[in-house]
C-alpha positions in Angstrom: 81.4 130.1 102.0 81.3 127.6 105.2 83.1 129.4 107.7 86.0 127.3 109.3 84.9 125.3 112.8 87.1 126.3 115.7 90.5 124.1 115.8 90.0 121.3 118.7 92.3 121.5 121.8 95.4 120.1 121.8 95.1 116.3 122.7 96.8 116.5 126.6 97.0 120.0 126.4 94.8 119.8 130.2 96.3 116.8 131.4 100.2 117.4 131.2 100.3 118.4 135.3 99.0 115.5 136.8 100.3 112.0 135.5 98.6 109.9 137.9 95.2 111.3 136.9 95.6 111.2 133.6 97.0 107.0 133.8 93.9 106.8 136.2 91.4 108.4 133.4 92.8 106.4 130.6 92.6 103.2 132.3 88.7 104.2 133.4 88.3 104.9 129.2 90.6 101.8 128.2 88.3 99.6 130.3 85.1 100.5 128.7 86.4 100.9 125.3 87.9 97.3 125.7 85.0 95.5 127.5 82.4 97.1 124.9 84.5 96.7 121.6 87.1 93.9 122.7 90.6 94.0 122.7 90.9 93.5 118.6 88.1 96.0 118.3 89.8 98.1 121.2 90.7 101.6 119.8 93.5 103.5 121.5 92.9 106.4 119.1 89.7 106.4 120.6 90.6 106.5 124.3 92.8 109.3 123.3 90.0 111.3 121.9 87.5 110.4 125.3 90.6 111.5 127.6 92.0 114.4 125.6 95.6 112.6 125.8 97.0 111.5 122.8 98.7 108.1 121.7 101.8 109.1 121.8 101.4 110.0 125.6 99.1 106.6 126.3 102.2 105.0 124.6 104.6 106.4 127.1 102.7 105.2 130.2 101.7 101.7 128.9 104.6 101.1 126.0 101.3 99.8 123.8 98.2 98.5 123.1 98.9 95.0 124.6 100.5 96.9 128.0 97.3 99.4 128.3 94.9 96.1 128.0 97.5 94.5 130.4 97.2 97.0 132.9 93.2 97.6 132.3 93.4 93.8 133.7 95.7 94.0 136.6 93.4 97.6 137.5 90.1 95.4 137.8 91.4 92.3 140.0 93.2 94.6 141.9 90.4 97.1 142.7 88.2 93.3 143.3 91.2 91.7 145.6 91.5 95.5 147.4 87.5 95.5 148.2 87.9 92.2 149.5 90.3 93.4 152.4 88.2 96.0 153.1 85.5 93.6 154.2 88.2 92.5 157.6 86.6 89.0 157.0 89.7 87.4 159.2 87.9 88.6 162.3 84.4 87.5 161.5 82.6 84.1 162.6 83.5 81.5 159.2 80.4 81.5 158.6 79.4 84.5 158.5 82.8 85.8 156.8 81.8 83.2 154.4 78.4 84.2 153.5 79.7 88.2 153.3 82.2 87.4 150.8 79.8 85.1 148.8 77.3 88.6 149.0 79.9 90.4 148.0 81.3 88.9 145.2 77.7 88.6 143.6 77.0 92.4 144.4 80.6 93.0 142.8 79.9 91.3 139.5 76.6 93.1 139.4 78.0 96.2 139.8 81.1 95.7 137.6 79.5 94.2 134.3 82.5 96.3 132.3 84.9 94.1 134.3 83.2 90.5 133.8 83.0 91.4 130.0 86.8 92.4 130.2 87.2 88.6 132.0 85.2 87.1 128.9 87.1 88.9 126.4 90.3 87.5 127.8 88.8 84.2 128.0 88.3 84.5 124.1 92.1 85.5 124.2 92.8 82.3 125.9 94.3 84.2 129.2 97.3 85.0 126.6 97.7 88.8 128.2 97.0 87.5 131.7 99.5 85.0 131.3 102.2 87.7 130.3 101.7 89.0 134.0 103.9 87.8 136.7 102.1 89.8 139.1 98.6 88.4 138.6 98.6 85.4 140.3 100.3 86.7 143.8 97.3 89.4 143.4 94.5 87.0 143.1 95.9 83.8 145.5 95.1 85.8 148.7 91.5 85.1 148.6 92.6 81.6 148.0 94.5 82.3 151.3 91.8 84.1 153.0 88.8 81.2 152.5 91.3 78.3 153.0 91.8 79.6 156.7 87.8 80.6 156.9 87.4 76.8 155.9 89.7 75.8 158.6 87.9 77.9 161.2 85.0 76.7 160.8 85.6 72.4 160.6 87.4 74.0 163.9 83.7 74.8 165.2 82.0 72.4 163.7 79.9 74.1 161.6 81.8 73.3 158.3 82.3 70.0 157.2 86.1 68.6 156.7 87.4 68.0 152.8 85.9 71.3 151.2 89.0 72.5 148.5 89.4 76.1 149.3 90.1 76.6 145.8 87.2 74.7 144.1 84.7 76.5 146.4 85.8 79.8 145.5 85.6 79.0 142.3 82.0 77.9 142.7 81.3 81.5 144.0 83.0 83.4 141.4 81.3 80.7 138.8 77.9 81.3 140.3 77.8 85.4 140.7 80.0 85.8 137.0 77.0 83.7 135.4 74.4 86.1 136.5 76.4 88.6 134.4 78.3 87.1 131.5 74.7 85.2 130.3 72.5 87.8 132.1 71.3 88.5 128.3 70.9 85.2 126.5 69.1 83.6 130.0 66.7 86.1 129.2 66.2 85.5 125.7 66.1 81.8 126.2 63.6 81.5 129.6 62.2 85.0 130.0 64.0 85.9 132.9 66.7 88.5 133.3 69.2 87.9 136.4 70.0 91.7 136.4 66.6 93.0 137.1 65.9 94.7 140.3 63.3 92.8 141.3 65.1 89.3 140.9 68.5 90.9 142.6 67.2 89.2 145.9 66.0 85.7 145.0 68.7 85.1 142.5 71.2 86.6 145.7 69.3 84.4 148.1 69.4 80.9 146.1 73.5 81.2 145.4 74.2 82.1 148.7 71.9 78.6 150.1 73.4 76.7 147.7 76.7 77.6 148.6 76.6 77.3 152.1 74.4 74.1 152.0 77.4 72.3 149.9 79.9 73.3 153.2 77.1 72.0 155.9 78.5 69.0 158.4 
């Protein structure tokens, strides 16, 4: 006779004490599980299981699946828009502000390939959770804010040409540094080369940032 396993612990049973921790650990878990499987293919039994909460309690925080992927979303530009302060740009010569953020943004998506798949799937989604957040776009126009007034500064100094679109040149940034994740895969299957490899980290780093600042020259 197979003798019985050992019951499991009780799903929250370690976790009941500390409600910011435990929102904190389900939206780490939430944000793989979605940027691996997809939101459709997105289990929350699953991130109940990897947290040892249950759904019921994930339910609680995030009232459901579509308000946990909500808030995985809000989590990652948040965390992106937070590091961005941190880098005090305002106080830095515009050029220089400008090439740090362009290094940072690329050494962000490197380092946060969950999030840029997160981005994709939501693309896929056509923005339709994104959309359902008034807080998004007040969270992600301040680095609009914060390279309009680097542009400024520097057709101020002379070293930036006038007419650059604050907006279409961050773009170009973000455009740039997410390509070197979201294809990372079939660019390497195509031409043999793979944009996430530590020894092409530097050239790849080196030609955005050139091109970048060569299209804002006088």
């Amino acid at each position: 006779m197979v003798a019985a396993k050992p019951r499991a612990q009780r799903p929250g049973a370690t976790r009941t004490n500390d409600p910011e921790r435990t929102k904190a650990d389900i939206l780490a878990v939430a944000s793989q599980e979605f940027a691996e499987s997809g939101y459709s293919g997105g289990r929350v039994d699953e991130i109940a299981e990897r947290t040892k909460t249950s759904k019921r309690m994930i339910y609680y925080y995030f009232g459901s699946k579509d308000g946990l992927y909500q808030a995985v979303l809000l989590e990652y530009y948040a965390k992106l828009r937070g590091a961005e302060a941190e880098l005090h740009l305002e106080g830095q010569p515009p050029l220089q502000a400008i090439q740090r953020l362009i290094e940072f943004t690329y050494d962000w998506h490197i380092t946060h390939a969950d999030g840029v798949r997160l981005v994709m799937v939501e693309n896929i989604h056509r923005a339709r959770h994104l959309s359902a957040l008034p807080s998004i776009e007040p969270v992600n126009s301040k680095v609009i804010q914060l390279v309009e007034s680097m542009l400024a500064r520097g057709v101020t100094e002379g070293v930036i040409r006038k007419g650059v679109n604050a907006l279409d040149f961050y773009l170009s940034i973000a455009a740039l540094c997410y390509f070197s994740v979201s294809n990372r895969y079939t660019i390497n299957a195509i031409f043999g080369y793979d944009m996430g490899a530590s020894e092409n980290f530097a050239a790849r780093r080196g030609a955005i940032l050139e091109m970048l600042l060569r299209s804002i020259a006088p």
